[in-house]
C-alpha positions, 0 to 999 in steps of 0.5 A, a space after each residue: 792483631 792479625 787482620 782475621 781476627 776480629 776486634 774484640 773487647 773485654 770488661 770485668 766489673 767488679 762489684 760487691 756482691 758479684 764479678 762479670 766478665 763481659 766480652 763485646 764483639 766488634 766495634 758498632 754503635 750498639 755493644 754486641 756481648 759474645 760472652 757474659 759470665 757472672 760469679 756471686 763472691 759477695 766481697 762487700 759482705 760484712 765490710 760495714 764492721 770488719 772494713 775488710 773484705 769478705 776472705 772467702 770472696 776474695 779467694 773466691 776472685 782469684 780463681 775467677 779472675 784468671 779464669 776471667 783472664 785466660 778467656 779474654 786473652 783467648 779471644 784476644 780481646 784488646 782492650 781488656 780492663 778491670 773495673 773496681 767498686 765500692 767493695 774494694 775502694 772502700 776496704 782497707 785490704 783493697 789495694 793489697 786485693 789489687 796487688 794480688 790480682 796484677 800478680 799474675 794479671 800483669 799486662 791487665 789494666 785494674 782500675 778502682 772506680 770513684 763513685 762519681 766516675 762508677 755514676 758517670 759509667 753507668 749513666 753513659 750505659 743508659 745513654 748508650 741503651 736508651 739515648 733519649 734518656 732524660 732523667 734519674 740514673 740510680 744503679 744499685 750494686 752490692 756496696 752502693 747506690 749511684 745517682 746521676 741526672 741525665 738531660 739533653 745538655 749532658 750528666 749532671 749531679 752525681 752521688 754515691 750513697 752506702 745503700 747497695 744492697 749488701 751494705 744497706 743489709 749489714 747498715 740495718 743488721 737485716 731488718 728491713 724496717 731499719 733498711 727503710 729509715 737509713 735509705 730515707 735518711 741518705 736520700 734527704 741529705 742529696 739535695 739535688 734530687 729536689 730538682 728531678 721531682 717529676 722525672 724518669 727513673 732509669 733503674 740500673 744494677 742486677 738487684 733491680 733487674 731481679 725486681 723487674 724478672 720477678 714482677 715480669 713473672 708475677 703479672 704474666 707480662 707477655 715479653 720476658 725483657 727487662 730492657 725498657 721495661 716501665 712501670 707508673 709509680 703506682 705499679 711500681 710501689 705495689 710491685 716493691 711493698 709485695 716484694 717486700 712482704 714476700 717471704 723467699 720460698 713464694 718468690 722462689 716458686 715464679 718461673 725464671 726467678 733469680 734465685 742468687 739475687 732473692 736474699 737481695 730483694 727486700 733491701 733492693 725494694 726498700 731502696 727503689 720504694 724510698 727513691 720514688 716517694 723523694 722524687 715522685 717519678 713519672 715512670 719508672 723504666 728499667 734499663 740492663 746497660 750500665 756500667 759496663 756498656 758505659 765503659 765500651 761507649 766511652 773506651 771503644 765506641 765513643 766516636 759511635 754514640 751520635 748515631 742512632 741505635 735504632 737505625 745502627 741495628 736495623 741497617 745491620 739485620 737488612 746487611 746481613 738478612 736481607 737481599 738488597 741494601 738500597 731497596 729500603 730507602 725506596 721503600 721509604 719513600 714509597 710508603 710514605 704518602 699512605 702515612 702523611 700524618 704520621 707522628 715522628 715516632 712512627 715515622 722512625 718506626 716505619 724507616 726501621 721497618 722498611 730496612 728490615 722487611 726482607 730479613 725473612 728472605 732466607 727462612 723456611 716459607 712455611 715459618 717465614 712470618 712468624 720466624 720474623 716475627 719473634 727475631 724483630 720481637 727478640 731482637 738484642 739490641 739498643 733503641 727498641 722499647 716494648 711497643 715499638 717491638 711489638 708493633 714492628 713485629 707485627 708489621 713484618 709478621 703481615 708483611 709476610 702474609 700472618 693474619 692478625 686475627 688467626 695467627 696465635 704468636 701475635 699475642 704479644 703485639 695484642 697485649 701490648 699495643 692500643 688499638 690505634 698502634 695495632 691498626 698502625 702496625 697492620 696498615 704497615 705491614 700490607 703497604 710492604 706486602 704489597 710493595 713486595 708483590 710488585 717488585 719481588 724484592 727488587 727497587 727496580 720494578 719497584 720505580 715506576 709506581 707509587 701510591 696516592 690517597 685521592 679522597 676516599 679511595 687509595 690509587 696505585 699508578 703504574 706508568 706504562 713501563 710498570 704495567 705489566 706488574 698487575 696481576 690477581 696478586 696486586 689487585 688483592 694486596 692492594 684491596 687488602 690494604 684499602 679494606 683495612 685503611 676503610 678505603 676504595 682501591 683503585 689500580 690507575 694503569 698508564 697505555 702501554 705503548 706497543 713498537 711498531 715495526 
């Protein structure tokens, strides 16, 4: 490969119910799709009678797959790798399917997934997305249904059942009730699951992400993103008994709802109802990488996975938005002695949100704070759940002079954080607002002053080399800050000390 080229890598997975093909760009910590196509072929439908799969999906999969090939190739994706099913390991006709697809993809790795190893694939994707991750992996595909059990001390315990959402369909001729039966009856028979009772469920696998679009749009919840969406066990059996009553042309009518995915619905419900009474979980918390984020951490990026997604990605958008590389580490430091009883959360929050506190530098002025604003909120990448967006959002927004009570974009951050998180998130953002007045973007004339909390009152110390950085806009921004920390602000200038000649 030449040197220009940048490196790229390429995974199809393909499933029961659909393929995709996912190409990552470079080689980071946090996978960085610039290409994510997905075609419904339903290959698994009718291969609990026939044993075969679907013909139609299967001339389907070859018109794709070259498709799939000729722009992975154009890309010059390295690696490039298949990844195989339920549907095909399960079907008599799937070596010969495979045979056919290395016909005129010769020089491209097809591997047939066991169920263990298509389990421990995804339960690295979760890892990859959520590093923290401690709990139930179930990722549901049209074939089958993974479990795996995650914890500190690594993956554990994994099942594959006949319960992907096309197969538990043609297990139970349709009907739904007999869907309920045959998903509690395979349940049982995984012992192990006795020992992740009170645990998170991490949900993986497209049946379930359209559980989360549809109750996303169904409650108006103000952040349209299925990663890290969670739910108590309550919300989520009301969401899965509606999702069950529901006839197709009411879901049908909800914005953004995932038309291909709809017939899905009502067995993907079943399964996810059945798994929260085995093992009565804490939350349940939705998570889009799996198999095929699993695959980069382990094949491109396994060398990577110890960092931190959460600092891996802030440290990029300050390389490539910001104006200075070493200011946030001073900035770090600096805004510490406002937050001494921070948890270690916050700490961490505040960390991210110093190294992106200048990535508004190049925006338009007139939309500097809200442009922050929705790109840290939107932001594509691991280690974000909800409120840690919202609450970064926010800071940046005040950092950039958005007023929390006026400015209308700010919404989400209202709905989404409790008053002691939206207070947090404001006192954040005027300590950066006013470490910018002072330095102007610069570490330099940022040393020499630091903050203190002496009693009641917030002082700002500038030494006699910083002096002349006070001004009307200091004496404002530091007001501001006292104001909303119930504080008496106080500028402690050092003399200056005049030459004489």
């Amino acid at each position: 490969m030449q040197a220009d080229i940048p490196a790229r890598s390429a995974v199809v997975d393909l499933g029961s119910n659909s393929v995709r093909m996912v190409v990552f760009d470079g080689i980071s910590r946090n996978p960085v799709p610039i290409f994510n196509e997905k075609a419904v072929l339903r290959l698994g439908r009718g291969l609990t009678t026939t044993g075969r799969l679907n013909e139609d999906g299967v001339a389907m999969a070859v018109d794709v797959l070259r498709r799939f090939h000729a722009i992975a190739r154009g890309m010059n994706a390295h690696p490039f790798e298949v990844l195989a099913t339920a549907a095909v390991r399960d079907a008599t006709n799937g070596p010969e399917f495979v045979a056919s697809l290395r016909h005129f993809m010769p020089d491209v790795p097809i591997r047939i997934l066991s169920g263990i190893e298509e389990a421990d694939h995804s339960a690295l994707g979760v890892l990859c997305g959520i590093p923290e991750a401690n709990g139930l992996v179930a990722d549901i595909g049209g074939g089958s249904l993974e479990l795996i059990h995650l914890d500190s001390d690594g993956r554990h315990d994994a099942d594959t059942l006949a319960l992907g959402v096309i197969r538990l369909s043609d297990r139970a001729s349709g009907n739904v009730a007999s869907a309920k039966a045959i998903a509690d009856a395979d349940l049982t028979g995984v012992q192990w699951l006795n020992d992740m009772q009170g645990k998170t469920l991490y949900l993986v696998g497209g049946a379930f992400r359209a559980l989360a679009r549809l109750q996303i749009a169904r409650t108006n919840y103000p952040l349209n993103i299925v990663h890290y969406y969670t739910l108590n066990p309550q919300a989520a059996r009301d969401m899965t008994g509606w999702l069950i009553q529901s006839n197709r042309r009411s879901l049908e009518r909800l914005p953004n709802a995932p038309r291909k995915r709809l017939d899905d619905v009502p067995f993907a419900a079943t399964v996810l109802r059945r798994l929260i009474r085995r093992i009565e979980p804490e939350k349940i918390v939705f998570c889009v990488d799996g198999l095929r984020e699993g695959w980069y951490a382990l094949n491109v990026a396994p060398e990577l996975q110890m960092l931190d997604p959460l600092e891996t990605v802030s440290r990029d958008m300050c390389t490539r938005l910001g104006r200075s590389d070493t200011l946030p580490d001073a900035l770090i430091d600096w805004t510490g002695p406002v937050f001494s009883t921070e948890t270690d959360l916050q700490r961490r929050l505040r960390q991210t949100a110093c190294r992106l506190s200048d990535v508004g530098s190049h925006d338009h002025p007139e939309y500097r704070a809200e442009q922050t604003y929705m790109r840290v909120l939107w932001v594509q990448g691991a280690g974000f759940d909800h409120q840690a967006r919202a609450a970064l959002a926010l800071a940046l927004a005040v950092r950039y002079e958005a007023e929390p009570d006026t400015a209308p974009y700010l919404r989400t951050s209202r709905s989404l954080l409790d008053d002691d998180a939206f207070t947090w998130a404001i006192t954040l953002g005027l300590t950066l607002r006013l470490a910018y007045a002072l330095c102007g973007g610069t570490e330099t004339l940022l040393d020499g002053t630091r903050l203190e909390l002496i009693s009641n009152q917030l002082c700002l110390h500038l030494t006699s080399a910083r002096v002349a950085v006070r001004g009307d806009a200091v004496r404002r921004r530091l007001n501001r800050l006292a104001q909303a920390m119930k504080l008496t602000a106080r500028l402690d200038e050092a003399p200056q000390v005049v030459a004489t000649v």
